[in-house]
C-alpha positions as CSV (number, residue, x, y, z in Angstrom):
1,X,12.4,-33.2,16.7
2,X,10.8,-33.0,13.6
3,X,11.0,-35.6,11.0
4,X,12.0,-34.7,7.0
5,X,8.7,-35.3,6.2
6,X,7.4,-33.2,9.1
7,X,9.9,-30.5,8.5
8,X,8.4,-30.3,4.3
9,X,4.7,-30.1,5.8
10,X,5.6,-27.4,7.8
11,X,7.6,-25.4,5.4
12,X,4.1,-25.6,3.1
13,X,2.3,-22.7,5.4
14,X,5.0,-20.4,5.0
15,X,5.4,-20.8,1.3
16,X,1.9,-20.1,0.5
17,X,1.9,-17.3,2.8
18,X,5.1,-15.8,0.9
19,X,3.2,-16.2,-2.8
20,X,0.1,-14.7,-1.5
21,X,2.0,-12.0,0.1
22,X,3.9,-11.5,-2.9
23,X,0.4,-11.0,-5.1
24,X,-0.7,-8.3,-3.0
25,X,2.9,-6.5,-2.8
26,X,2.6,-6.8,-6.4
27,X,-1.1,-4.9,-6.4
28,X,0.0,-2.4,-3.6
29,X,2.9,-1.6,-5.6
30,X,0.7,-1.1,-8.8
31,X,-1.6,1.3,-6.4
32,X,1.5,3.4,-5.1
33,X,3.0,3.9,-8.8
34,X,-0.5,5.1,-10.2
35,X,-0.8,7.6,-7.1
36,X,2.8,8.6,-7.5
37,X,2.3,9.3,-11.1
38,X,-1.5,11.6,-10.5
39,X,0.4,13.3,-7.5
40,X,2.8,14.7,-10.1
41,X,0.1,15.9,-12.5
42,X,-1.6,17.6,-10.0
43,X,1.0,19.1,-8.4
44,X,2.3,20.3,-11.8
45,X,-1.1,21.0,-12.7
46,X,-1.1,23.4,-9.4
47,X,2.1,24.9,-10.2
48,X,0.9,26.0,-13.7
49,X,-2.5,27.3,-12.2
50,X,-0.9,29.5,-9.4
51,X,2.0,30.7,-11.8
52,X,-1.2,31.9,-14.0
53,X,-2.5,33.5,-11.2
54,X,-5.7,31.2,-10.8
55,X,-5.7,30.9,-7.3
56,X,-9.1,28.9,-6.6
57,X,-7.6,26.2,-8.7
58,X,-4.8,25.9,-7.3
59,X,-6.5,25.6,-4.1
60,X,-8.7,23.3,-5.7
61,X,-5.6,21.2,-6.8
62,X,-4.0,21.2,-3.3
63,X,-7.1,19.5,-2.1
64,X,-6.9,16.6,-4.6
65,X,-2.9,16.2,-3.5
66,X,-3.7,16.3,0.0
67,X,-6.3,13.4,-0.7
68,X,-3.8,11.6,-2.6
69,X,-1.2,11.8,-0.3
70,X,-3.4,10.6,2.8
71,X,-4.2,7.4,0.4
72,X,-0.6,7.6,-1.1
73,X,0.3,7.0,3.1
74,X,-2.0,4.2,3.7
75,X,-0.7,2.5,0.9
76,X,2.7,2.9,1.8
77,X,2.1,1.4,5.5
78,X,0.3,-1.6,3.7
79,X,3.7,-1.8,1.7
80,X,5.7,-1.7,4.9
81,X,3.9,-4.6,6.8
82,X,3.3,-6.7,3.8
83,X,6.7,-7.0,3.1
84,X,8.0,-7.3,7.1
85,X,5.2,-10.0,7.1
86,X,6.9,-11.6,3.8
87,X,10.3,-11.1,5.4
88,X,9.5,-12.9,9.0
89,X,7.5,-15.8,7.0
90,X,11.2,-16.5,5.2
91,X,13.1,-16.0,8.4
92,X,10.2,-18.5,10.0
93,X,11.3,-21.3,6.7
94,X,15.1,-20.6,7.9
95,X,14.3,-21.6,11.1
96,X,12.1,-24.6,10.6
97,X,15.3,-26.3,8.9
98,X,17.2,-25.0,11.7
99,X,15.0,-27.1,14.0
100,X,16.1,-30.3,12.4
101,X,19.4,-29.5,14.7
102,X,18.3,-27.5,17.3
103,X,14.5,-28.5,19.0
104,X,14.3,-25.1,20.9
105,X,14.4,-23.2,17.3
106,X,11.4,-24.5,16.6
107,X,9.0,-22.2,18.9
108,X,11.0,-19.2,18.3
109,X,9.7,-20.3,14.3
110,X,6.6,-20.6,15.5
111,X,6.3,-17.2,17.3
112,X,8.0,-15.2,14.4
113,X,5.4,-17.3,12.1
114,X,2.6,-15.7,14.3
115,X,3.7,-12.1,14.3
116,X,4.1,-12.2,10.2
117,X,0.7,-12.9,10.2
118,X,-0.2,-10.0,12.2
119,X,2.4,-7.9,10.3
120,X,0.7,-9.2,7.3
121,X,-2.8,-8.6,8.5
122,X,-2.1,-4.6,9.7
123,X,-1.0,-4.4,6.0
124,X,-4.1,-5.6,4.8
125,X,-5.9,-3.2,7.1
126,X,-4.2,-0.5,5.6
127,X,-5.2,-1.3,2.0
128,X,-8.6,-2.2,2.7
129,X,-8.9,1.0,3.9
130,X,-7.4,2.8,1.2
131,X,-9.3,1.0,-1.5
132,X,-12.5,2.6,1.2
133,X,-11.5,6.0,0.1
134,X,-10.3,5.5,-2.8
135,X,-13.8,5.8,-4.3
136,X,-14.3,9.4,-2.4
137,X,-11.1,10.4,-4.5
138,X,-12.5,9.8,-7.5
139,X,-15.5,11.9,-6.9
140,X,-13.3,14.7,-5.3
141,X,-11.9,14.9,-8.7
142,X,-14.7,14.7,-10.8
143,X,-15.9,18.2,-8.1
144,X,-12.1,18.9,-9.0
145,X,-13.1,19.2,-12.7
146,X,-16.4,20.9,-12.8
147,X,-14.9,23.6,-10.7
148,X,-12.0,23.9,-13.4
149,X,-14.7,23.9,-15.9
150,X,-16.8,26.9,-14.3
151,X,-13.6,28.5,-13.7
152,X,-12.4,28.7,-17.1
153,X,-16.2,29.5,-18.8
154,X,-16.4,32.5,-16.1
155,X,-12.5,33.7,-17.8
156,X,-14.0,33.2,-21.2
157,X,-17.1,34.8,-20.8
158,X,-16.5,38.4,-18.4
């Protein structure tokens, strides 16, 4: 059985593991709202081009949203496993004070402990490898841009 003080070393993992957690929620969140945000410019972008009858831009546009959304899905698994991490590393706090009164609670805390941290660590697979791409992206769009730019000098100038 653990002991108070015990109980308040082991409730110190978990509590750093639910701030950190919390910081990168915080960044993945900031990623997913910036993508969110581009994927309606483009798409409206795209709209606008095909409802003008420029059909190589719009095609042009639907591969920059394709991009985004393959990012805009990696970021979203990162969100889901960061957060079911953060969620089993509470549940694990819950149980370590449960284990004051009940001994056997106390492995079941320490499994559930174990899989946050996988949970956690699949998350930050998932954004490591959308911050991978997410350079590619940017030079997609710069090709994105010149090819917009050639378009529109090869409308002006027949």
């Amino acid at each position: 059985m653990l002991t108070k003080l015990e109980l308040f070393q082991a409730f110190v993992a978990p509590a750093i593991f639910i701030s950190a957690s919390g910081l990168f929620v915080l960044s993945i969140n900031a990623r997913l709202m910036a993508m969110v945000s581009r994927l309606r410019v483009f798409r409206r972008e795209k709209h606008l081009a095909a409802k003008a009858g420029r059909k190589q831009e719009a095609v042009a546009l639907q591969s920059q949203i394709d991009s985004i959304e393959l990012r805009a899905g990696k970021i979203k698994c990162a969100f889901f496993y960061m957060l079911l991490g953060t969620i089993g590393v509470m549940l694990t706090c819950l149980l370590l004070g449960l284990s004051l009164y009940e001994q056997e609670v106390l492995m079941i805390a320490v499994v559930l402990f174990v899989l946050s941290l996988l949970s956690m660590m699949v998350g930050m697979m998932y954004f490591l490898s959308e911050v991978a791409i997410a350079l590619t992206s940017v030079k997609e769009e710069e090709k994105l841009y010149d090819l917009i730019d050639s378009l529109d000098y090869a409308d002006d100038n027949p």
